[in-house]
PyMOL Python script that loads the backbone (N, CA, C, O; Angstrom):
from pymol import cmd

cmd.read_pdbstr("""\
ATOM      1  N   UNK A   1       6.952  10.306  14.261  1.00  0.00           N
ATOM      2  CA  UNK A   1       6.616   8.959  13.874  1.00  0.00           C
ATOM      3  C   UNK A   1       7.732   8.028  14.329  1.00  0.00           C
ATOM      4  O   UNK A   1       8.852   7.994  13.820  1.00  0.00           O
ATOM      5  N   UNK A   2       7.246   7.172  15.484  1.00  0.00           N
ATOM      6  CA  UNK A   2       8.629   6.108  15.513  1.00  0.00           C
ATOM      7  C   UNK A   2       9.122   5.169  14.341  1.00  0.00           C
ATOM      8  O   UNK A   2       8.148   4.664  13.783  1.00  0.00           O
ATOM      9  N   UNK A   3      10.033   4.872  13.926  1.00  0.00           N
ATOM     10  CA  UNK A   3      11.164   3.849  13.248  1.00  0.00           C
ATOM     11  C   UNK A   3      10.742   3.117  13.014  1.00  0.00           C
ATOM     12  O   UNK A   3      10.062   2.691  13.947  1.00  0.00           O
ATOM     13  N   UNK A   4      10.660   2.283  11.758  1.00  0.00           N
ATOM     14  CA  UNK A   4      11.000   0.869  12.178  1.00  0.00           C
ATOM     15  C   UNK A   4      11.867  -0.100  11.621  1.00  0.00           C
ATOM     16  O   UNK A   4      11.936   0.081  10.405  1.00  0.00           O
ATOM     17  N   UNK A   5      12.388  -0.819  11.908  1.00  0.00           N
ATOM     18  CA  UNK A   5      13.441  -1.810  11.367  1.00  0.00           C
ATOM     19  C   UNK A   5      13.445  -3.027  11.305  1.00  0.00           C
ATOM     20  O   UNK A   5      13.634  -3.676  12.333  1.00  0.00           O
ATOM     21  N   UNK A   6      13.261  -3.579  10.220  1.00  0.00           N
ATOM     22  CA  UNK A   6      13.279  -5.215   9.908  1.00  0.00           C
ATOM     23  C   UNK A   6      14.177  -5.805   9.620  1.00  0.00           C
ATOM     24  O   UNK A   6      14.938  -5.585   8.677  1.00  0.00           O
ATOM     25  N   UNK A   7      14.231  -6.856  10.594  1.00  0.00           N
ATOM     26  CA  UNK A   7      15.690  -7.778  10.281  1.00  0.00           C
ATOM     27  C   UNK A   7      15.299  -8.812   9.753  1.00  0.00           C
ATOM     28  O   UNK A   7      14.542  -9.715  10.110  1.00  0.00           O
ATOM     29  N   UNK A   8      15.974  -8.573   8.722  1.00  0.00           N
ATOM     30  CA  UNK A   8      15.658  -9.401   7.403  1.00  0.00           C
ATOM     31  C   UNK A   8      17.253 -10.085   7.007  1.00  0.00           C
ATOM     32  O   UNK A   8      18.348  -9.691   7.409  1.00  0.00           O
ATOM     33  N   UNK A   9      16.918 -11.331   6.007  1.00  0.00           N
ATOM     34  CA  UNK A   9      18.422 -11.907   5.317  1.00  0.00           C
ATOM     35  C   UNK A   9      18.398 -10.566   4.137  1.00  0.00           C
ATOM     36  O   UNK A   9      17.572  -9.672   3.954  1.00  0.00           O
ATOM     37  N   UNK A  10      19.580 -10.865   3.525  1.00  0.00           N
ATOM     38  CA  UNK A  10      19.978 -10.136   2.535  1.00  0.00           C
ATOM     39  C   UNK A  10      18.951 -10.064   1.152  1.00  0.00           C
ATOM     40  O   UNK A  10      18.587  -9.104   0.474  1.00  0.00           O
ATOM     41  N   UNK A  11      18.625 -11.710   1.048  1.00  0.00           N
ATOM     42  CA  UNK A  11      18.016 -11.773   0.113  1.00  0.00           C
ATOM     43  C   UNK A  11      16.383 -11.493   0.677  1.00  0.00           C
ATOM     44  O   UNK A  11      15.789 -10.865  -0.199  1.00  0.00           O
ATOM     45  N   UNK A  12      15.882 -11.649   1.347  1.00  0.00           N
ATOM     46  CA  UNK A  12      14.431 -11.541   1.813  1.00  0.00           C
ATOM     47  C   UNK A  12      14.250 -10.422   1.625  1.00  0.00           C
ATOM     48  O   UNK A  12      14.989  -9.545   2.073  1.00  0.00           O
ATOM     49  N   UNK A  13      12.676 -10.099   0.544  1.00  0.00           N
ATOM     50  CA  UNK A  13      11.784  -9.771  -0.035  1.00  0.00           C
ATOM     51  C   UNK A  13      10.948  -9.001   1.356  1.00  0.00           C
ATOM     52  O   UNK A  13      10.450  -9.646   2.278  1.00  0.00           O
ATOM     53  N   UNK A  14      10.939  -7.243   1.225  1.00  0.00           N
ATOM     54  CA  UNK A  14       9.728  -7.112   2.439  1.00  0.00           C
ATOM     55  C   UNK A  14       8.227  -6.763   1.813  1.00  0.00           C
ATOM     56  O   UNK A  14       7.851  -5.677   1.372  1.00  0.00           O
ATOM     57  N   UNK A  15       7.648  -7.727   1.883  1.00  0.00           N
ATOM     58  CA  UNK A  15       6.458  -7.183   1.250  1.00  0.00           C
ATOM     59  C   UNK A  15       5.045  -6.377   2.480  1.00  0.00           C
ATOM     60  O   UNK A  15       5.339  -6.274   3.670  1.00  0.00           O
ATOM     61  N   UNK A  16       4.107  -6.056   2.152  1.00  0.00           N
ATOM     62  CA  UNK A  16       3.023  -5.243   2.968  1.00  0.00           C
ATOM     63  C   UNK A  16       1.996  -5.428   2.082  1.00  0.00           C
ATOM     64  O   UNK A  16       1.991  -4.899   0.971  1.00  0.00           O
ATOM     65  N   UNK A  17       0.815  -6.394   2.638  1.00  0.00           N
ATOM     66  CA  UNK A  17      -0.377  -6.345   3.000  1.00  0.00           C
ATOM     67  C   UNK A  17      -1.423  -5.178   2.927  1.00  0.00           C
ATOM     68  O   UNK A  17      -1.901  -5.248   4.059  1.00  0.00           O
ATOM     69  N   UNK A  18      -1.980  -4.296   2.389  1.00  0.00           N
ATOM     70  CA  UNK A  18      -2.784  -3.598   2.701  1.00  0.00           C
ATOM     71  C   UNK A  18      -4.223  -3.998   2.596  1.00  0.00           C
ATOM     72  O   UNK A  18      -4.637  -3.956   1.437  1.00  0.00           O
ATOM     73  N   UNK A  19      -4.796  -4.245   3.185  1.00  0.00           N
ATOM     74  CA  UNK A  19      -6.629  -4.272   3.551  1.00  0.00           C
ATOM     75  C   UNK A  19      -7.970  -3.148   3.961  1.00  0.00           C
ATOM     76  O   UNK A  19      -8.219  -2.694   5.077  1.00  0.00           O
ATOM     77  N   UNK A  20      -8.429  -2.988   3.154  1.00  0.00           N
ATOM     78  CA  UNK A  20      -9.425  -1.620   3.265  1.00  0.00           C
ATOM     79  C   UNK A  20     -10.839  -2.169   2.947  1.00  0.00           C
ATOM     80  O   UNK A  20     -11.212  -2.863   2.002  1.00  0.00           O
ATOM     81  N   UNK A  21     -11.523  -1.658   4.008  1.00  0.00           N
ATOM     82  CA  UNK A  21     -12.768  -2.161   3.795  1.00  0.00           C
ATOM     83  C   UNK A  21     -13.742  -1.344   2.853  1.00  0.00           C
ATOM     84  O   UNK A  21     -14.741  -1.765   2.270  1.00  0.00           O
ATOM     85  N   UNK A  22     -13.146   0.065   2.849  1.00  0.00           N
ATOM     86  CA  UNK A  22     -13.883   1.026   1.847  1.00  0.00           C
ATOM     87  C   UNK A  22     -13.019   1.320   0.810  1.00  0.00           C
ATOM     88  O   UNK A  22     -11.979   0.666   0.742  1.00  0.00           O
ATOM     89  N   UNK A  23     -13.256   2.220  -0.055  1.00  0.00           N
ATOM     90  CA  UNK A  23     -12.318   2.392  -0.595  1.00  0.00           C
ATOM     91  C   UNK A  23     -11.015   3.632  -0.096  1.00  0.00           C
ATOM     92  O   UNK A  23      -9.845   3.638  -0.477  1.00  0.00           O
ATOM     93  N   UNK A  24     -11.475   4.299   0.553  1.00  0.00           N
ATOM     94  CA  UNK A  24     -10.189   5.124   1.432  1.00  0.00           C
ATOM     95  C   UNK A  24      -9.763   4.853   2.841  1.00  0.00           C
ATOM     96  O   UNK A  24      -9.162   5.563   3.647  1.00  0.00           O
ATOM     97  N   UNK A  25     -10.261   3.570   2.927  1.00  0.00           N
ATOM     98  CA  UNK A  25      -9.824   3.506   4.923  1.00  0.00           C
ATOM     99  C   UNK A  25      -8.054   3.188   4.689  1.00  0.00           C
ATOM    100  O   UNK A  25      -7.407   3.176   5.736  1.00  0.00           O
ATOM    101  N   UNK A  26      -7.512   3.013   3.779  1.00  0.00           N
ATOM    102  CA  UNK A  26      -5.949   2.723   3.613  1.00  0.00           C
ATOM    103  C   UNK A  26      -5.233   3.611   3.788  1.00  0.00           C
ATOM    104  O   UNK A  26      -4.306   3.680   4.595  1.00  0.00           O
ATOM    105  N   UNK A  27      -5.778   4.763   2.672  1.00  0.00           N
ATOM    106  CA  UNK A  27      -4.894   6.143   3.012  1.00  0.00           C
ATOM    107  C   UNK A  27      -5.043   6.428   4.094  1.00  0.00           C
ATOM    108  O   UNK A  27      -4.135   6.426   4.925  1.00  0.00           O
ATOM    109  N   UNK A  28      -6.515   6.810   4.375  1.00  0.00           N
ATOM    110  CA  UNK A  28      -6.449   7.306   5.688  1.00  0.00           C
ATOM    111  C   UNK A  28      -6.523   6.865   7.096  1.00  0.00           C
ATOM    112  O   UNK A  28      -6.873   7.685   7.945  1.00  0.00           O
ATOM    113  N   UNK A  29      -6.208   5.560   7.456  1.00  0.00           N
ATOM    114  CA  UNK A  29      -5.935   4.761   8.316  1.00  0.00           C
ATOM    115  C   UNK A  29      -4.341   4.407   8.441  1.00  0.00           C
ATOM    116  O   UNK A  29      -3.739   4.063   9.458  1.00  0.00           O
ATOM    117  N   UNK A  30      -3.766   4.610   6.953  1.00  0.00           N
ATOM    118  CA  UNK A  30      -2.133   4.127   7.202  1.00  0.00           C
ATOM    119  C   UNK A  30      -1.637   4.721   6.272  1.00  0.00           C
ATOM    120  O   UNK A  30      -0.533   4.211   6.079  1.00  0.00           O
ATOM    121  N   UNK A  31      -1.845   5.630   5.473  1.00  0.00           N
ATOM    122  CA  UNK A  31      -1.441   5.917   4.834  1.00  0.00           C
ATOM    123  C   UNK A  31       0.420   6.863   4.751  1.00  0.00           C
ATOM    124  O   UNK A  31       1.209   6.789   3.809  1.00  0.00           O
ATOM    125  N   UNK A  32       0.548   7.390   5.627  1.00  0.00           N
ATOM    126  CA  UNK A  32       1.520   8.228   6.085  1.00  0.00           C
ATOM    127  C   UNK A  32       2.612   7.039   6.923  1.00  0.00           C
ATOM    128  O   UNK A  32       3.796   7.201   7.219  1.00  0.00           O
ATOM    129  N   UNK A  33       2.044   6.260   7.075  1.00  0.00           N
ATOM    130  CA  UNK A  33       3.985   4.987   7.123  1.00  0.00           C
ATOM    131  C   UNK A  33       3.516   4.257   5.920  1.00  0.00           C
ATOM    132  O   UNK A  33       4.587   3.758   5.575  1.00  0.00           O
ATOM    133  N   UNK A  34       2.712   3.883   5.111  1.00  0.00           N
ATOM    134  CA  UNK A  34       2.806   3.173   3.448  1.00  0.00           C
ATOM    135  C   UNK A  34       3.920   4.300   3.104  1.00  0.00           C
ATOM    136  O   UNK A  34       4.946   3.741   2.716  1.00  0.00           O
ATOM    137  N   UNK A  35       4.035   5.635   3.124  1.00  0.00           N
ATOM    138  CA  UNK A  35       4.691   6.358   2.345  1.00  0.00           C
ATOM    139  C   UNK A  35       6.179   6.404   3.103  1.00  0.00           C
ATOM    140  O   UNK A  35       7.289   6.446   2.572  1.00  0.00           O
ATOM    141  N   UNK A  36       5.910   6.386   4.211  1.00  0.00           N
ATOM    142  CA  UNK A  36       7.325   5.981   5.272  1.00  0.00           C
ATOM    143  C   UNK A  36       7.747   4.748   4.770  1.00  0.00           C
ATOM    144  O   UNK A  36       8.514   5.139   3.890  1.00  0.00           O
ATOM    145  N   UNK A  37       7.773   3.622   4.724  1.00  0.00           N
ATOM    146  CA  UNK A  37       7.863   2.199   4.464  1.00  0.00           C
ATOM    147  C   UNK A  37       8.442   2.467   2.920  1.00  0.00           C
ATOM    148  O   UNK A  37       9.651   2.248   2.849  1.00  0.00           O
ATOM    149  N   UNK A  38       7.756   2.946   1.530  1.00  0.00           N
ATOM    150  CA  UNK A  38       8.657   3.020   0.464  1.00  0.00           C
ATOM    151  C   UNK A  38       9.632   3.991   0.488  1.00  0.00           C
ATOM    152  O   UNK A  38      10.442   3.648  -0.373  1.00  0.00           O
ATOM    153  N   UNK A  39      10.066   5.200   1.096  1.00  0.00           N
ATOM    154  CA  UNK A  39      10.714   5.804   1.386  1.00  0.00           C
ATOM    155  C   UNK A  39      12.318   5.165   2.078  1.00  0.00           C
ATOM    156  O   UNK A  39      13.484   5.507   1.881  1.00  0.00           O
ATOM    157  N   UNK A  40      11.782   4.258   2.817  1.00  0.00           N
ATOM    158  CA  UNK A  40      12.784   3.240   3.861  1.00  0.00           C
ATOM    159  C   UNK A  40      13.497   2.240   2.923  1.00  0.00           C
ATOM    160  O   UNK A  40      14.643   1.828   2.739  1.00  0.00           O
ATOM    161  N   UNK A  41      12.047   2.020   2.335  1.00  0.00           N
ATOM    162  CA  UNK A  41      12.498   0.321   1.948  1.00  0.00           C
ATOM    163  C   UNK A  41      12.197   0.091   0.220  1.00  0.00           C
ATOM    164  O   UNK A  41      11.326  -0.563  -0.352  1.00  0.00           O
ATOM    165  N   UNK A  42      13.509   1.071  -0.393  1.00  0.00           N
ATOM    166  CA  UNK A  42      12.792   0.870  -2.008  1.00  0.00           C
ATOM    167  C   UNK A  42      12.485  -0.212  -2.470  1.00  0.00           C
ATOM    168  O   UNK A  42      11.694  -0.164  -3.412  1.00  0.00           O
ATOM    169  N   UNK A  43      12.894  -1.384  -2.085  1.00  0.00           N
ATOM    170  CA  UNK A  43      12.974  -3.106  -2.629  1.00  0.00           C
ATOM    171  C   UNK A  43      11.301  -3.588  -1.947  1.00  0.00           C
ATOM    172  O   UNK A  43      10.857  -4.726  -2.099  1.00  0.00           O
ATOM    173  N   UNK A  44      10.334  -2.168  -0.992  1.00  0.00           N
ATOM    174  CA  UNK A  44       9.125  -2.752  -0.861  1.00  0.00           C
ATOM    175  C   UNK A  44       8.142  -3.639  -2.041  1.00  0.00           C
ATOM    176  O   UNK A  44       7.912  -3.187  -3.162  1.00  0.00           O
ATOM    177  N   UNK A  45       7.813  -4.493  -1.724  1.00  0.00           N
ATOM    178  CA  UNK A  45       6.628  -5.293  -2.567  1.00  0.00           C
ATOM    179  C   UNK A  45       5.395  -4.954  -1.908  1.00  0.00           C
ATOM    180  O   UNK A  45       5.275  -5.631  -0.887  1.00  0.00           O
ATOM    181  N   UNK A  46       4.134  -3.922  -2.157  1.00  0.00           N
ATOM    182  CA  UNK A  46       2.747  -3.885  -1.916  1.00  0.00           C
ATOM    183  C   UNK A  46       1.648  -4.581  -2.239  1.00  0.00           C
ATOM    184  O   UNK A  46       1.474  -4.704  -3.451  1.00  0.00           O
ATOM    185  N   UNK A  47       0.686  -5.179  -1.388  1.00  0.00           N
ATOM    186  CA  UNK A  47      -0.541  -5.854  -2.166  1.00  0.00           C
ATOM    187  C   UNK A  47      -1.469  -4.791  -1.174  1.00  0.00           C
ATOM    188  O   UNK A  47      -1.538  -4.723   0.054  1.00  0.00           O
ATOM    189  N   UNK A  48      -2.323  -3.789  -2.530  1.00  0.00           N
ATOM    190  CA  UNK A  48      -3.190  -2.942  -1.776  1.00  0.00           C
ATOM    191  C   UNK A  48      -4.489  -3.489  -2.110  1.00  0.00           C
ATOM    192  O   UNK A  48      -4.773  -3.678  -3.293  1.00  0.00           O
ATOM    193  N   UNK A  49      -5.461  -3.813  -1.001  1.00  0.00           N
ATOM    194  CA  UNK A  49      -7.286  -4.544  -1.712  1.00  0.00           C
ATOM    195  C   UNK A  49      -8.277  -3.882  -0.742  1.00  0.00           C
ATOM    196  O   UNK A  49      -8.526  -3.905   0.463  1.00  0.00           O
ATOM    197  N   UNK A  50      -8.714  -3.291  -1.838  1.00  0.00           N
ATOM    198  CA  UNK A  50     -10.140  -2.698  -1.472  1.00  0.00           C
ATOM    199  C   UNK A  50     -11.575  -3.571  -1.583  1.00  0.00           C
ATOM    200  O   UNK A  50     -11.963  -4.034  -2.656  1.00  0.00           O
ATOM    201  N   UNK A  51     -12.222  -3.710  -0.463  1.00  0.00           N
ATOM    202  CA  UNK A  51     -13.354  -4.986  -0.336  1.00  0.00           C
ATOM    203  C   UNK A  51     -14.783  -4.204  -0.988  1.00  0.00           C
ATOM    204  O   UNK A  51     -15.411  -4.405  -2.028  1.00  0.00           O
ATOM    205  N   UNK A  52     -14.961  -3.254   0.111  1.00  0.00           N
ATOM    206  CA  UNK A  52     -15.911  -2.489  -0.103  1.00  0.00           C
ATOM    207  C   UNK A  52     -16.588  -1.242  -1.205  1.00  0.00           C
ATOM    208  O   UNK A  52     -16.874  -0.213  -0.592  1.00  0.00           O
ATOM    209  N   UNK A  53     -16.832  -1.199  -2.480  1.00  0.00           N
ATOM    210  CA  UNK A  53     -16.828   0.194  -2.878  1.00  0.00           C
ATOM    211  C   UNK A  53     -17.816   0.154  -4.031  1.00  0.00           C
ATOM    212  O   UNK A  53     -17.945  -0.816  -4.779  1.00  0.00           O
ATOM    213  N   UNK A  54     -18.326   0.998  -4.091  1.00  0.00           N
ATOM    214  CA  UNK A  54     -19.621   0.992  -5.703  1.00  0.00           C
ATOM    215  C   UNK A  54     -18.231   1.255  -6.914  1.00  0.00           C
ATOM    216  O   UNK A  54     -17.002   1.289  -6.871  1.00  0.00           O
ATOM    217  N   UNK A  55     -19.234   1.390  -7.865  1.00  0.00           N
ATOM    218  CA  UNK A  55     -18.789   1.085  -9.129  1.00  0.00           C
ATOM    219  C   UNK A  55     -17.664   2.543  -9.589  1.00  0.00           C
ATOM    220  O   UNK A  55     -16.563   2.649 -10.129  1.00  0.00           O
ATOM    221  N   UNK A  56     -18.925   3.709  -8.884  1.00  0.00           N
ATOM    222  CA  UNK A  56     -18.703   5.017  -9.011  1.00  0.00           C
ATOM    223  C   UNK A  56     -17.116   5.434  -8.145  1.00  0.00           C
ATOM    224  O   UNK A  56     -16.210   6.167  -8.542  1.00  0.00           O
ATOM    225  N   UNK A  57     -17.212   4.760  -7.030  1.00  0.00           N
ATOM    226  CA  UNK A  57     -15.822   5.087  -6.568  1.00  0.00           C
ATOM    227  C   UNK A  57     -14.641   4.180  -7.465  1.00  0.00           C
ATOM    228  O   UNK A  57     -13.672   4.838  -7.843  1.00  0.00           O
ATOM    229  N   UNK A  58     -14.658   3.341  -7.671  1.00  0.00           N
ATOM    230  CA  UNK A  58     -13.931   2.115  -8.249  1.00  0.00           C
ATOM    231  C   UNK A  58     -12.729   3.151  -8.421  1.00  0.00           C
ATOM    232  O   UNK A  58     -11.796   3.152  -7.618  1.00  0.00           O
ATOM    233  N   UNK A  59     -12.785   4.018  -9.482  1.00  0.00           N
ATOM    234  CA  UNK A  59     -11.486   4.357 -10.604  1.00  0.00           C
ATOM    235  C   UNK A  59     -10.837   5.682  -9.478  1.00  0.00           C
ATOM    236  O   UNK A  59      -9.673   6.073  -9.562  1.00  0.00           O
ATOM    237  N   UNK A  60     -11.764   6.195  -8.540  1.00  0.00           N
ATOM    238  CA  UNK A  60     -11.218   6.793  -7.628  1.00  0.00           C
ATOM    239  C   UNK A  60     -10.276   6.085  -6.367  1.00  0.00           C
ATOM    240  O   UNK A  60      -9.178   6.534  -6.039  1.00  0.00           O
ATOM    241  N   UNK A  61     -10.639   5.422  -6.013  1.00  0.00           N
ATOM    242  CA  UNK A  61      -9.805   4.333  -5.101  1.00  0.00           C
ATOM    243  C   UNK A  61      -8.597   3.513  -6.113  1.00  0.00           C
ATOM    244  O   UNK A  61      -7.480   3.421  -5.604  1.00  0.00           O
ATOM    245  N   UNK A  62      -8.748   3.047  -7.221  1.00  0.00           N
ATOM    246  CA  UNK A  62      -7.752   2.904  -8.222  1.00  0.00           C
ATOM    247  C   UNK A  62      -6.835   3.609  -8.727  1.00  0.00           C
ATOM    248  O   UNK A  62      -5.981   3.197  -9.512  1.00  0.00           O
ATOM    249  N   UNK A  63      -6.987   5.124  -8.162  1.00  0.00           N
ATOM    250  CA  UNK A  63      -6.045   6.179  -8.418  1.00  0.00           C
ATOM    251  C   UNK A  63      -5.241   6.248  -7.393  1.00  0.00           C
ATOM    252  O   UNK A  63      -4.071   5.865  -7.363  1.00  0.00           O
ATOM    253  N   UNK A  64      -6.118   6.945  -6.169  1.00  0.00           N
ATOM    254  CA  UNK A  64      -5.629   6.934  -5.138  1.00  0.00           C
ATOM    255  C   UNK A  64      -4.482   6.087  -4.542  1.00  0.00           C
ATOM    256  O   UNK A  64      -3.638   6.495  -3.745  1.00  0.00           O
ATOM    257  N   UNK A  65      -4.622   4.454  -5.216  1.00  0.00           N
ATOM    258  CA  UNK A  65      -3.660   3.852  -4.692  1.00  0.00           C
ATOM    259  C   UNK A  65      -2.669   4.212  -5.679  1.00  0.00           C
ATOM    260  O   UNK A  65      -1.795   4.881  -5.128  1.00  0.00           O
ATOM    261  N   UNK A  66      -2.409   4.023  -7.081  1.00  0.00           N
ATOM    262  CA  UNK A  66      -1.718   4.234  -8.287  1.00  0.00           C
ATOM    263  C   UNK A  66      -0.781   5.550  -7.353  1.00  0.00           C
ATOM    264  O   UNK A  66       0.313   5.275  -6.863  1.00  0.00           O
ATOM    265  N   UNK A  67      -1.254   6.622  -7.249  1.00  0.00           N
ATOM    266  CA  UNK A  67      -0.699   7.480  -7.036  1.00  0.00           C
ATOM    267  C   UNK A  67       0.104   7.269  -5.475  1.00  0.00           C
ATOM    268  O   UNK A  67       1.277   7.642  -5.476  1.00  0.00           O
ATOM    269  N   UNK A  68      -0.485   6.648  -4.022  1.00  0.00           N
ATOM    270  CA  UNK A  68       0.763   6.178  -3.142  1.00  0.00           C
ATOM    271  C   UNK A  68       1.616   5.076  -3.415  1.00  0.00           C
ATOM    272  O   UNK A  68       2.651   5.139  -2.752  1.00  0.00           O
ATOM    273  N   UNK A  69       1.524   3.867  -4.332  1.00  0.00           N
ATOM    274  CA  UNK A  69       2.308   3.264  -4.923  1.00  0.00           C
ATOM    275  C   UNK A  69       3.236   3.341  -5.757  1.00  0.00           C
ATOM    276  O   UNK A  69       3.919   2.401  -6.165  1.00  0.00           O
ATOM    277  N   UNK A  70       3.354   5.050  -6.215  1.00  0.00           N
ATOM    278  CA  UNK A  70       3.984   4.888  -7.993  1.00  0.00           C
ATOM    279  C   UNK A  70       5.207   4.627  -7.907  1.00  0.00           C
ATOM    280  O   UNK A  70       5.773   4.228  -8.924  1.00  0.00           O
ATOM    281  N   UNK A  71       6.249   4.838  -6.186  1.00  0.00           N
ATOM    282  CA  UNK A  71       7.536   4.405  -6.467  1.00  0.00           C
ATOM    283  C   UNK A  71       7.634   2.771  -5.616  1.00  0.00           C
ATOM    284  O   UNK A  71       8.712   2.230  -5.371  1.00  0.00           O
ATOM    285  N   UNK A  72       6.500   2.274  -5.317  1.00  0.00           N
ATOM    286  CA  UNK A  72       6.907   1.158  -4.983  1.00  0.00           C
ATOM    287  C   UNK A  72       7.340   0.353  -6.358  1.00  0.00           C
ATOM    288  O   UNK A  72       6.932   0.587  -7.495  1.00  0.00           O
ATOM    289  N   UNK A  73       8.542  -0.942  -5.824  1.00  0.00           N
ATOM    290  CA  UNK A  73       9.099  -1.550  -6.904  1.00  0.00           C
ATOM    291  C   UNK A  73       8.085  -2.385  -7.447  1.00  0.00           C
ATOM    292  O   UNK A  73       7.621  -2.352  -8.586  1.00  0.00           O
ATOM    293  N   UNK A  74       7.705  -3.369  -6.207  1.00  0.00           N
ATOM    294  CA  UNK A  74       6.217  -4.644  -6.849  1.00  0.00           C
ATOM    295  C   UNK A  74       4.959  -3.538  -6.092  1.00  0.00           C
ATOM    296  O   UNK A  74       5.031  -2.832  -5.086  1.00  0.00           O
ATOM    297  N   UNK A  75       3.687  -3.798  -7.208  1.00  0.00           N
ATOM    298  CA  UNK A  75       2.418  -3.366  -6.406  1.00  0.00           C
ATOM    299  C   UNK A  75       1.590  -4.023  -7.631  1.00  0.00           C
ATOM    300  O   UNK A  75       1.807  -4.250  -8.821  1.00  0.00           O
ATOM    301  N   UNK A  76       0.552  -4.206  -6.738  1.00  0.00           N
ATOM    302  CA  UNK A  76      -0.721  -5.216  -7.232  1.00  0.00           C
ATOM    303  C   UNK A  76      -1.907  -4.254  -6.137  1.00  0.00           C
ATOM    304  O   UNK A  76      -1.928  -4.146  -4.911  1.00  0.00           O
ATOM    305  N   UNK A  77      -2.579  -3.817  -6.934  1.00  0.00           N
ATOM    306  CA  UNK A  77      -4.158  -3.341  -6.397  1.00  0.00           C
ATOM    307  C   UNK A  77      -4.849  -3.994  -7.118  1.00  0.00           C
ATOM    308  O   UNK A  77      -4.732  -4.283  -8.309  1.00  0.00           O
ATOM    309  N   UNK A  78      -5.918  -4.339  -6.052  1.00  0.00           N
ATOM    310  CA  UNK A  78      -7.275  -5.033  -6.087  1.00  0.00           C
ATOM    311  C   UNK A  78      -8.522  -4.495  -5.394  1.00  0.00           C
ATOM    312  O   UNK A  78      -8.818  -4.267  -4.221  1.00  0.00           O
ATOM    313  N   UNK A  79      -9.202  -4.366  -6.688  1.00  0.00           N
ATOM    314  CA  UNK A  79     -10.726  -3.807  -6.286  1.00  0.00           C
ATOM    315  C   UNK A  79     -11.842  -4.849  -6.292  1.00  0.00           C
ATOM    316  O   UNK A  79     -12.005  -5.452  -7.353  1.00  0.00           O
ATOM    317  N   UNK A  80     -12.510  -5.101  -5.423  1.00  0.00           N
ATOM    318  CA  UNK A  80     -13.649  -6.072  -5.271  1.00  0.00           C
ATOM    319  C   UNK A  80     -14.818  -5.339  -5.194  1.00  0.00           C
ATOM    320  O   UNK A  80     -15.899  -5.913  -5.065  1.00  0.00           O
TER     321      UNK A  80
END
""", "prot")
cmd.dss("prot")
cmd.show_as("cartoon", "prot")
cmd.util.cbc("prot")
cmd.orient("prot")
């Protein structure tokens, strides 16, 4: 997996965007640098949002993220 490095001020906040149209295209579209990225960058801030999903997946995609987020510092999931 290549590197990556953000040049950032001291004080600047790195936050990450996540967008999923189902409820698993996150993990499994990016999931393996989300886990690279908090690993790198403990001071990460996550916003993970799922667009697409029935009712029945809901608390499954609500885990799923719970569980690649649990050592990020900020995280906000959103289910639509």
């Amino acid at each position: 997996m290549l590197g990556l490095a953000f040049n950032r001020g001291q004080n600047a906040k790195l936050k990450v965007l996540c967008l999923g149209g189902h409820c698993d295209d996150i993990e499994i579209g990016c999931g393996g640098t989300i886990l690279r990225l908090l690993g790198d960058y403990p001071d990460l801030s996550v916003d993970w949002i799922v667009f697409g999903s029935d009712q029945r997946r809901k608390q499954e995609a609500l885990a799923s993220a719970g569980q690649f987020l649990a050592n990020a510092k900020e995280k906000r999931v959103v289910w639509r």
